[in-house]
N, C-alpha and C positions, 0 to 999 in steps of 0.2 A: 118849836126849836127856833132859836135865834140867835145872829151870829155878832157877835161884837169883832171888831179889828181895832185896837189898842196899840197898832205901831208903831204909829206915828208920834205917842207918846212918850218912843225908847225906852228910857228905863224909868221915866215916871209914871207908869202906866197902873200903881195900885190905887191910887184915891181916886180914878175913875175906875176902875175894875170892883172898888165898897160902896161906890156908888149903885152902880148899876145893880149889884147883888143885892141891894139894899129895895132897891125896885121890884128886882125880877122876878115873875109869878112863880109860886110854888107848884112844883110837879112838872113845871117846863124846863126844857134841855136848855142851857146855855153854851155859846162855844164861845172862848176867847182866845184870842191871836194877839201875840206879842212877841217882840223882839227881847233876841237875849245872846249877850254876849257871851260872858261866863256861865255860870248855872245856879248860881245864886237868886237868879229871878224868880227861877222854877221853883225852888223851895218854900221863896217869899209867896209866890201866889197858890200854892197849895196850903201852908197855913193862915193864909187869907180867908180861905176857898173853906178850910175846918171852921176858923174860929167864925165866920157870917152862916154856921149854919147849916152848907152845904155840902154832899159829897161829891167827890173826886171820882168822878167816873172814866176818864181816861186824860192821858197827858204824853204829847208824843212831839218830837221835833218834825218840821213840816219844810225847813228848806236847811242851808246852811246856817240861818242866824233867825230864824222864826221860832216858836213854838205854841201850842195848840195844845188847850186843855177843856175838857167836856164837864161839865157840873148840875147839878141837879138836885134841888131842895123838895122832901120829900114832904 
């Protein structure tokens, strides 16, 4: 399992989030953390998270303006 944090990126945070998916070992948990204001992010990074491949194992808000989604290529 391994945990990406993508905050600091704010809302540019998908062309390193197809990066990394692009890397990340198959059958290994991914977690990413990302900031999101509206919820438009969440959508972008769940059809991200499809079209690389991978599924959507969980996606949950984690403070007032964070969010947290679990991914896994089988």
């Amino acid at each position: 399992m391994k945990r990406y944090d993508l905050r600091h990126l704010k809302n540019d945070f998908e062309p390193r989030m197809k990066e990394i998916l692009e890397s990340h070992p198959a059958g290994e948990v991914g977690i990413f953390l990302f900031e999101v204001g509206d919820f438009t992010p969440v959508q972008r990074s769940a059809d991200l998270v499809k079209e690389s491949g991978y599924e959507l194992q969980n996606s949950l808000k984690f403070n007032e303006v964070d969010w947290t989604i679990v991914v896994k290529k089988s």
